[in-house]
C-alpha positions in Angstrom: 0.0 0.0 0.0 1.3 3.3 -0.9 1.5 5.5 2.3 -0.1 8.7 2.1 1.7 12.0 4.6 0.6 15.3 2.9 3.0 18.0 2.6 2.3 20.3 -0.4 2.2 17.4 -2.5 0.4 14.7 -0.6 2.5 11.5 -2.2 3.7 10.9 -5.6 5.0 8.0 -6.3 7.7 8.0 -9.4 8.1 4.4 -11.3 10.8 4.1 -14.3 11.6 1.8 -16.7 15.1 1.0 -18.3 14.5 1.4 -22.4 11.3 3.6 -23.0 10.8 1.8 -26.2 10.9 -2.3 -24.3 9.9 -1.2 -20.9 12.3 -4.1 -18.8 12.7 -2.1 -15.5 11.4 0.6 -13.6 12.2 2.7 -10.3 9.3 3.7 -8.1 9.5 6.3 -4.9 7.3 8.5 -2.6 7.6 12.7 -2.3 5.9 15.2 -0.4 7.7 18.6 -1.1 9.1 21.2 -3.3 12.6 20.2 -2.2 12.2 16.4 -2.6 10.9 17.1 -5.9 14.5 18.5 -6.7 16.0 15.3 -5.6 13.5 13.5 -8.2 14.2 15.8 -11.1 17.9 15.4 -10.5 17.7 11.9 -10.6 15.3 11.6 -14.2 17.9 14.0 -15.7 20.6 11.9 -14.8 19.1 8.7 -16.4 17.2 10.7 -19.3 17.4 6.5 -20.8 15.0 5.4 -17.7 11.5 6.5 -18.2 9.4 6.8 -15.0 5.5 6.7 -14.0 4.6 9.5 -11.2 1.7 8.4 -9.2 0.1 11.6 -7.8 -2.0 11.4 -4.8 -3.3 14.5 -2.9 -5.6 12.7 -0.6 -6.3 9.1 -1.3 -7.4 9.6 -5.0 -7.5 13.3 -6.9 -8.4 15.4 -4.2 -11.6 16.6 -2.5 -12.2 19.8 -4.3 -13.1 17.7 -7.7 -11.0 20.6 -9.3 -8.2 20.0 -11.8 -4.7 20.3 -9.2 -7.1 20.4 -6.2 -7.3 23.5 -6.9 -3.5 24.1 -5.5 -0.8 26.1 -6.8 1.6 23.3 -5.4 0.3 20.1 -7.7 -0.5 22.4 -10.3 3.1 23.5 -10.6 4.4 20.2 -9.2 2.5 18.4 -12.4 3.8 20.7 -14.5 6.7 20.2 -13.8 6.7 16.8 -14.0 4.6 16.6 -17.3 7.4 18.8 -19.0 10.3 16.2 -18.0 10.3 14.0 -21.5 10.7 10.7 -19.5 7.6 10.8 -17.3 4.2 9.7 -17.4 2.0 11.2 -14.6 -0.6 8.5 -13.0 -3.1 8.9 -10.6 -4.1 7.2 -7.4 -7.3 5.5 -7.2 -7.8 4.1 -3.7 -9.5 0.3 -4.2 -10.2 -0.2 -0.7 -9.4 -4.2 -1.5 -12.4 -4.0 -3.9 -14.7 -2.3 -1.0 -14.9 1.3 -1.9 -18.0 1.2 -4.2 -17.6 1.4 -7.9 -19.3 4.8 -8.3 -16.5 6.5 -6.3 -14.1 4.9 -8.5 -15.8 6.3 -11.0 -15.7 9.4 -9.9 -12.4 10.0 -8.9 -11.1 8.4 -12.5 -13.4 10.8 -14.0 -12.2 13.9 -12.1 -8.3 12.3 -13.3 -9.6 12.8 -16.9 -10.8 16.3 -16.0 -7.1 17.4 -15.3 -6.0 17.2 -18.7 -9.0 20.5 -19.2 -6.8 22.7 -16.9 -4.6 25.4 -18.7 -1.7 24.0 -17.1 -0.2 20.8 -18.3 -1.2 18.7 -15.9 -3.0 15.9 -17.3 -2.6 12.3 -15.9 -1.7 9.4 -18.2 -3.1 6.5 -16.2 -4.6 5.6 -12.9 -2.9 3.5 -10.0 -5.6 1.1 -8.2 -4.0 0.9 -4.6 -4.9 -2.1 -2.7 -6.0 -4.3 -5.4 -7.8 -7.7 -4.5 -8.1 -10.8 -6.6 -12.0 -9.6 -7.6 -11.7 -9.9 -11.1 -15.2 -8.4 -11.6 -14.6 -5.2 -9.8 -11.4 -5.0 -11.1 -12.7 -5.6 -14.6 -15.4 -3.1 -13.9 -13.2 0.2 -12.8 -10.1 -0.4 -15.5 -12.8 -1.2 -18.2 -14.6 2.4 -16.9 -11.1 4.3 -16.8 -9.8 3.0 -20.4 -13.2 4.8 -21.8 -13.0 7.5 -20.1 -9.8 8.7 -21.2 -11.2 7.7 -25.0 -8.9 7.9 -27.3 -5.7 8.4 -25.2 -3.7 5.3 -24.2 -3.0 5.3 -20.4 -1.5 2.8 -18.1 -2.9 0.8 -15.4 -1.1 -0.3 -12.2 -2.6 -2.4 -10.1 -1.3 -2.6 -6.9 -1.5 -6.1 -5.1 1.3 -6.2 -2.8 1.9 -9.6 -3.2 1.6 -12.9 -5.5 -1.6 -13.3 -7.7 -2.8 -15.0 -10.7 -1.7 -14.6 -14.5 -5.9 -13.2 -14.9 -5.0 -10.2 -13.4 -1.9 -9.4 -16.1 -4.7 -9.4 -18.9 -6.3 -6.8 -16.6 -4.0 -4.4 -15.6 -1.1 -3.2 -17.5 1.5 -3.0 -14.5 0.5 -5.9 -11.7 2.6 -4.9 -8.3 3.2 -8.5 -7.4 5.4 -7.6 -4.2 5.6 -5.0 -1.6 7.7 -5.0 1.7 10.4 -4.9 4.0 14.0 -5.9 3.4 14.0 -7.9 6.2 11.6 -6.1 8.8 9.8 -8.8 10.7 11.6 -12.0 11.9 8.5 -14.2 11.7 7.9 -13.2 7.9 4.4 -11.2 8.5 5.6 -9.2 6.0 7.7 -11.2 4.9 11.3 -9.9 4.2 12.5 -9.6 0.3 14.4 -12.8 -1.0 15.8 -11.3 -4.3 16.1 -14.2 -6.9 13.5 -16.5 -4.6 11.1 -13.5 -4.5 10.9 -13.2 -7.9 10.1 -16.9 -8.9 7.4 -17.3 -6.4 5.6 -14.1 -6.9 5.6 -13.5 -10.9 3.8 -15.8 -12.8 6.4 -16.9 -15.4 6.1 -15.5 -19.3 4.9 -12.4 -17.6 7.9 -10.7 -15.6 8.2 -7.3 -17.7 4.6 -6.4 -16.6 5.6 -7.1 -12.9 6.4 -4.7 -9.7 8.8 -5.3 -6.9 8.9 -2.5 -3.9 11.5 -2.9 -1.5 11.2 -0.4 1.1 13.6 -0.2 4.4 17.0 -0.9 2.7 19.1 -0.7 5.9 20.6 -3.2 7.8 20.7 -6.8 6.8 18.9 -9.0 4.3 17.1 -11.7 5.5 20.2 -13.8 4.4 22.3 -11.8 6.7 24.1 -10.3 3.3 24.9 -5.9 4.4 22.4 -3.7 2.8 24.8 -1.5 1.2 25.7 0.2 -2.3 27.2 -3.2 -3.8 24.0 -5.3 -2.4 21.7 -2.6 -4.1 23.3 -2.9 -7.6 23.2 -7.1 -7.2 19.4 -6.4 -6.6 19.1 -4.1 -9.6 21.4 -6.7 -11.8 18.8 -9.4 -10.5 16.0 -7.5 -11.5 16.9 -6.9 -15.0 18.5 -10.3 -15.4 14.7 -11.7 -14.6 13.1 -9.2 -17.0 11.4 -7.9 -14.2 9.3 -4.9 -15.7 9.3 -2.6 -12.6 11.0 -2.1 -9.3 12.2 0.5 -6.7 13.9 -0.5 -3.4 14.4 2.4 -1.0 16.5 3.0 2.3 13.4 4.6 3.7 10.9 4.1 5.8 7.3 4.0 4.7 9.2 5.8 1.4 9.6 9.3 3.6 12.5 10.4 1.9 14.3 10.2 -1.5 17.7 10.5 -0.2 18.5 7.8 2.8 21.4 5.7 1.9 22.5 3.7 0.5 18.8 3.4 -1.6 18.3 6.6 -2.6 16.4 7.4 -5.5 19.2 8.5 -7.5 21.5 5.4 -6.4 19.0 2.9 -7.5 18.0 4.7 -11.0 21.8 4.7 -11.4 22.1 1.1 -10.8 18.9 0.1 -13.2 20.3 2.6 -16.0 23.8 0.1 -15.6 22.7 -3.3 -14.9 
């Protein structure tokens, strides 16, 4: 689940891929302010060869107001700014509620997403992020089937965010399918359990369809749960992993909850680095 704390920005969550033509691997990471956005923009102009998706979130979905931006200077300028870097697509956050939160609000918020792209600032959204995704194929089917027409015309991206293993249906509904989100090695009963690299990958994806799949790694710090030193040279192995399995998207993060771009030895530029080399 993506953790929402809103500063100016609420969360925006920024996803990259390593050839913008053959997506193979992405980068994905949590912001809240001016400044942090700095840290992000330095980071996509350093690997101009890694495209990224930005999943905006004011307040669990597109904001209250129903207004494109909110209605705020701060995500209409943040946006912006992001729209105008030429390896970012900007998504946004559509709060599932495990398939609970009832299909008209889905329907709403996508629709106010849609209605972002009518401001005179650039800040349309090229896809929605479904947070908290359950295996419901139904309502699942229902809300990506209602976003895809809403936008018409324009091709946008689904994520789907799972947070852990599910089936190969799911692939065939959602563009990006998040099959793992967790710890590094945060819980020493496994409840969440701990990221396993190589092992990770094989039990979560379903095989043939590792370039539409997500790994998040948050809480890069200490040691993995194979006693191995999270540090800069364990980071790149995890990257080299990543692409060697075709995995589609990734991020792995020294933060906490993903509070900050620039803990080490994850940071968000470190880790685009290491997917823009491996």
């Amino acid at each position: 689940m993506v953790v929402m704390l809103s500063v100016f920005f609420g969360v925006v969550a920024l996803w990259t891929t390593r050839n913008i033509t053959t997506p193979q691997q992405h980068v994905i990471f949590i912001s809240m302010t001016i400044p942090k956005f700095t840290v992000a923009f330095a980071a996509m102009s350093s690997n101009r060869a890694v495209p990224w998706l930005a999943v905006v979130n004011p307040d669990s979905g597109p904001g209250g107001i129903g207004l494109p931006g909110n209605d705020d200077t701060n995500y209409i300028s943040g946006v912006s700014q992001l729209n105008a870097q030429p390896n970012v697509r900007t998504i946004g956050y559509v709060h599932t509620m495990s398939s609970t939160a009832p299909i008209a609000k889905l329907q709403a918020n996508i629709t106010t997403w849609k209605n972002w792209g009518t401001s005179f600032s650039n800040i349309s959204v090229d896809g929605i992020f479904f947070d908290e995704a359950s295996a419901n194929a139904t309502y699942l089917t229902q809300a990506v089937s209602f976003a895809r027409q809403a936008f018409g015309s324009k091709p946008i991206t689904i994520v789907c965010n799972f947070g852990v293993k599910t089936v190969a249906e799911f692939y065939s509904i959602c563009d990006v399918v998040v099959a793992f989100e967790s710890c590094l090695n945060c819980s020493p009963s496994g409840d969440p359990p701990p990221y396993r690299s190589q092992t990770t990958i094989s039990t979560n994806i379903p095989s043939g369809l590792q370039g539409q799949a997500a790994i998040l790694v948050h809480d890069f710090s200490g040691t993995a749960v194979d006693g191995s030193t999270a540090n800069a040279a364990l980071l790149q192995q995890y990257a080299n992993t990543l692409v060697s399995n075709g995995v589609g998207w990734s991020y792995i993060t020294s933060s906490s909850g993903y509070n900050s771009l620039t803990t080490s030895p994850a940071t968000v530029g470190a880790f685009a680095a290491d997917i823009a080399s491996a």
